[in-house]
C-alpha positions in Angstrom: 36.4 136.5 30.8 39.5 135.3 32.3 41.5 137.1 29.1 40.0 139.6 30.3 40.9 139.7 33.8 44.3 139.0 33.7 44.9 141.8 30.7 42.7 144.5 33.5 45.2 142.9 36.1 48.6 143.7 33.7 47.1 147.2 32.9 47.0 147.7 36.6 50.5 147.0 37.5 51.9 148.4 34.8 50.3 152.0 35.3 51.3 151.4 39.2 54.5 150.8 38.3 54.7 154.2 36.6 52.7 155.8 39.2 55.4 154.6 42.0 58.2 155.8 39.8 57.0 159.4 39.3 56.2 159.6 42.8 59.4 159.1 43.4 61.3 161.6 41.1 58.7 164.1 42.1 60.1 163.5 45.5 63.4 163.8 44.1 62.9 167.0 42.1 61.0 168.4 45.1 64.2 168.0 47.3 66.9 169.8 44.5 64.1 172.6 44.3 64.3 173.2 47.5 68.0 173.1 48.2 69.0 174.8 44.7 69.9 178.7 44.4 70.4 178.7 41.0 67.8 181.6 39.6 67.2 179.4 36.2 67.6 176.4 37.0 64.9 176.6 39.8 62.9 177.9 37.1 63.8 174.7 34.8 63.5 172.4 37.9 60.2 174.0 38.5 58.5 173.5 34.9 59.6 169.6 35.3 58.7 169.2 38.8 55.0 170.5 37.6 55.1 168.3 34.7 55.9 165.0 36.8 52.8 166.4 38.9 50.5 166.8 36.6 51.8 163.4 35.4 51.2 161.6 39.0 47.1 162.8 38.6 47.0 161.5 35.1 48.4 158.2 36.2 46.3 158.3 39.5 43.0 159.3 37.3 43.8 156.5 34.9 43.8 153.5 38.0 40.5 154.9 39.4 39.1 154.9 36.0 40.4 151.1 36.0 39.7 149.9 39.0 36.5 152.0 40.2 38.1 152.6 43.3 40.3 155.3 45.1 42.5 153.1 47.1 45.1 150.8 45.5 47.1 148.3 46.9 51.0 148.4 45.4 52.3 145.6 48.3 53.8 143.4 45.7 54.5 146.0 43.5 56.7 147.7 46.2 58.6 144.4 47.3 59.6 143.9 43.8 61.2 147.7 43.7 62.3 147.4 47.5 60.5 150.4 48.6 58.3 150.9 51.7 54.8 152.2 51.6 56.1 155.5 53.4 58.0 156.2 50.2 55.1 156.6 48.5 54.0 159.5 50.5 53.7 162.5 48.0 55.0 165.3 50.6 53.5 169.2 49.8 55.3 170.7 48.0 57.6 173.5 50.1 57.7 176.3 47.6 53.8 176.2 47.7 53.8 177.0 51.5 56.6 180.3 50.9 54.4 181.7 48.0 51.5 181.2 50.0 53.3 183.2 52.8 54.4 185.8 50.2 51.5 186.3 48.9 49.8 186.5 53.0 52.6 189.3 53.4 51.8 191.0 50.4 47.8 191.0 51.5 49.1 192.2 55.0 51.0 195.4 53.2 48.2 196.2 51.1 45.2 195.8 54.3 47.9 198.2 56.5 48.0 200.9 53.6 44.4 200.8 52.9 43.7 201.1 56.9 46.3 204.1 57.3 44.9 206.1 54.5 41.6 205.6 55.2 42.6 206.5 59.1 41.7 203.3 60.5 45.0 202.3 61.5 45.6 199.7 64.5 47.6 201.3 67.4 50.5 200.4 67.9 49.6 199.0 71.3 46.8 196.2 70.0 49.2 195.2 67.3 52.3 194.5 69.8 49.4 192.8 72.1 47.9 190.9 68.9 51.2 189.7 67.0 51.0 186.3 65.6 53.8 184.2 66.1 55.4 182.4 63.5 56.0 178.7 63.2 58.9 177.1 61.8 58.3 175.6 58.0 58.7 172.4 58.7 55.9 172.1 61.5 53.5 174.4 59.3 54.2 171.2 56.4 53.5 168.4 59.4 50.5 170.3 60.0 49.0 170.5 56.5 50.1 166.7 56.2 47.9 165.8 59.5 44.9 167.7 58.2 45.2 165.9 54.3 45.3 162.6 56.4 42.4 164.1 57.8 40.7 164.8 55.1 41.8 161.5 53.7 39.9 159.7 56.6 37.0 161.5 56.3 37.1 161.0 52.2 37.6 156.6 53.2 34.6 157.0 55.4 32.7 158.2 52.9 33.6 155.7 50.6 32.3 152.5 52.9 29.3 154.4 53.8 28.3 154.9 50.2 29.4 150.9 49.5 27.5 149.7 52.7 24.6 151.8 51.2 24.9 150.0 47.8 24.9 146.3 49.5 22.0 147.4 51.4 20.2 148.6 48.6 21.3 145.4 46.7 19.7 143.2 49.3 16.6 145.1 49.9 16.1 144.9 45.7 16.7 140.9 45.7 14.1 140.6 49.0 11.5 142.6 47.4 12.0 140.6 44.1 11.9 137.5 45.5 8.4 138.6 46.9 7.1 140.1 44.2 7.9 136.7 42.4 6.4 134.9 45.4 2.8 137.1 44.9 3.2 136.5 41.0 3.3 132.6 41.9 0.3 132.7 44.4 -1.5 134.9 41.5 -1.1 132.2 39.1 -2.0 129.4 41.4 -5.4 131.0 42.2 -5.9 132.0 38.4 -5.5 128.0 37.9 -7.8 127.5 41.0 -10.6 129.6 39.5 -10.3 128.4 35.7 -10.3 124.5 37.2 -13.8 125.5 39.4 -15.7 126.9 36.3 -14.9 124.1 34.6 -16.1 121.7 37.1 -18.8 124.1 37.5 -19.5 123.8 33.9 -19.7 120.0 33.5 -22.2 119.7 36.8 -24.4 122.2 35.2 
């Protein structure tokens, strides 16, 4: 049992270890993505930086599978590589948020065609009154962030809710056993009760 403990515990570390690791270059890659102009080697970075992704859910995947839980705790694991838990933030990607955009535009052009040639065009006067305003990239990403840690909450809140329920469960099953055991007891003794009067019944008679 212990063995097997301490190999579940090795395991662990060593798929945490690779889990911090590719965090890391994804953040890395995600960075020269950004900043690079290059035509093909944005679309080289691109393949890799989508690999190392897909790699950080395998390796996340593989430590729920191991642990039964979706929350990890890499505090040794960190001090050892002299990192701080904020570097293990896995940031949105930045080209998701301009394709997203692009494609928003592209939806806009085709919904302002579609209205002018069916002659359902917005005057000109409720569009200038209507115009969204545009926000700056990086406060669009701290946005998204605040609603994943939202999310993220709600997703943690979940999880103790569903393990209160389990210990409650647990308890109620281990009450109700111990008095069904309790009636299967007091069955027996009255069972005894009755066989020892018939057979004092029997010898007076």
């Amino acid at each position: 049992m212990m063995e097997s403990q301490s190999n579940q515990v090795f395991i662990f570390q060593m798929l945490a270890t690779f889990y911090i690791k590719y965090v890391q270059i994804f953040r890395n890659l995600e960075d020269v993505y950004d900043q690079i102009i290059h035509p093909q080697k944005r679309i080289l970075i691109r393949k890799i930086l989508d690999g190392v992704m897909g790699r950080v859910l395998e390796l996340k995947n593989e430590m729920v599978e191991l642990e039964l839980t979706e929350f990890h705790y890499f505090d040794d694991i960190l001090q050892d590589l002299k990192l701080v838990p904020q570097q293990l933030d896995i940031p949105i990607p930045k080209y998701f948020l301009k394709e997203k955009l692009e494609v928003i535009k592209g939806r806009e052009k085709i919904l302002a065609q579609i209205l002018a040639d069916t002659g359902l065009d917005i005057p000109e006067k409720f569009s200038q009154k209507y115009t969204v305003k545009g926000i700056p990239l990086e406060e669009a990403v701290k946005l998204i962030q605040i609603a994943e840690r939202a999310r993220q909450g709600r997703l943690r809140a979940m999880f103790m809710k569903q393990i209160f329920l389990q210990e409650y469960r647990a308890k109620q099953a281990k009450t109700l056993g111990e008095k069904v055991a309790d009636v299967g007891a007091a069955v027996l003794q009255i069972q005894k009760v009755r066989v020892w009067c018939s057979c004092c019944w029997g010898q007076v008679s």
